[in-house]
C-alpha positions as CSV (number, residue, x, y, z in Angstrom):
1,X,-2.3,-5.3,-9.7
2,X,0.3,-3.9,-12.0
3,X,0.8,0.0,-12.2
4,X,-2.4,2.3,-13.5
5,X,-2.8,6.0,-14.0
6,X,-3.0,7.2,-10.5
7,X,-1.1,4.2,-9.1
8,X,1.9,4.1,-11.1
9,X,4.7,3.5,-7.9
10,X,7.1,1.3,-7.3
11,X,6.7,-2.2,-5.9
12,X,9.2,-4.4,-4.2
13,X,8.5,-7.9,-3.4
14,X,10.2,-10.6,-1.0
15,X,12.5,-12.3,-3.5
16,X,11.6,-16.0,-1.7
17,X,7.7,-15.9,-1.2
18,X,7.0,-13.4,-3.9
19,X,4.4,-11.6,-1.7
20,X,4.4,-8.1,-1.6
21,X,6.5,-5.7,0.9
22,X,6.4,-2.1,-0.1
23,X,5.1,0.5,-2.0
24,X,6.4,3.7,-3.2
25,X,3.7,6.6,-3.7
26,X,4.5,8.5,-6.7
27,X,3.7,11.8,-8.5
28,X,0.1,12.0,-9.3
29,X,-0.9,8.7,-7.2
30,X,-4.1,8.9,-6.1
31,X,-5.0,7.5,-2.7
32,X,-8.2,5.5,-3.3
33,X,-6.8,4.3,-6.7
34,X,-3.4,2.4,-5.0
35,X,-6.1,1.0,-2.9
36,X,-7.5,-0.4,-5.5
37,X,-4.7,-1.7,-7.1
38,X,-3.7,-3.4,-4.2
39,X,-7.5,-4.8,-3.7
40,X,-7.7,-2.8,-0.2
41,X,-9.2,0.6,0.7
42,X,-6.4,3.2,1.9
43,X,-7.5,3.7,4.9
44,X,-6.4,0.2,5.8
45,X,-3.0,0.6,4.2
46,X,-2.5,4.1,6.3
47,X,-3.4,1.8,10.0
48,X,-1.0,-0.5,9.1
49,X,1.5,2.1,8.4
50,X,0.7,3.6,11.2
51,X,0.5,6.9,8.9
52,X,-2.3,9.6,8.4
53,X,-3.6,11.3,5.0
54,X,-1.4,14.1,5.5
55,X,1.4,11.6,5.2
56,X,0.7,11.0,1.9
57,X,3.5,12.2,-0.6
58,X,5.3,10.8,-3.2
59,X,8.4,9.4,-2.4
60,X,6.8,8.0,0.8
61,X,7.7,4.3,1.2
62,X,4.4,2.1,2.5
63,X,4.7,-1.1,3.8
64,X,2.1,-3.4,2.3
65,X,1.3,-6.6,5.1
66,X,-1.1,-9.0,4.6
67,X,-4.4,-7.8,6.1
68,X,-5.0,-9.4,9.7
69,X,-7.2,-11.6,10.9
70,X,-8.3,-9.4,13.7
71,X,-11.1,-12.0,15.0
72,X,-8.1,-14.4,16.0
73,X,-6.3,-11.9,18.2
74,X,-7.0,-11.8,21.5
C-alpha cells in the first residue's frame, strides 16, 4: 500500500484506529494504479466520492471509506 510510480500522493490516516481517511492525487498519478494501491478499482473510489473522471487532478483530496457492505442495506 505505500506510494508507487503512478500513485505516489499523500495519505493521511485517523491517528486513533490507524485506518485510512484521505488521499491526495498527485502529478503523474494514474487512476487505475491508486486503485491498486489501495486494493480497489477507481471507479469505486470516484462513487464514494461522489466524483467523476473529469474530477481527477492532482491536488484533489479523495476520501478513502471502507467499502460497504451493500447487501446489509436495506
Amino acid at each position: 500500500m505505500g506510494p508507487s510510480e503512478y500513485a505516489s500522493g499523500e495519505v493521511t490516516r485517523d491517528p486513533v484506529t490507524g485506518r485510512l481517511e484521505t488521499y491526495t492525487i498527485a502529478p503523474g498519478d494514474v487512476s487505475s494504479v491508486i486503485g491498486v494501491r489501495f486494493c480497489t478499482d477507481f471507479v469505486t473510489i470516484l462513487v464514494e466520492n461522489n466524483a467523476f473522471a473529469s474530477d481527477f487532478e492532482p491536488g484533489k483530496v479523495l476520501r478513502l471509506a471502507p467499502l460497504r457492505d451493500y447487501r446489509a442495506e436495506g
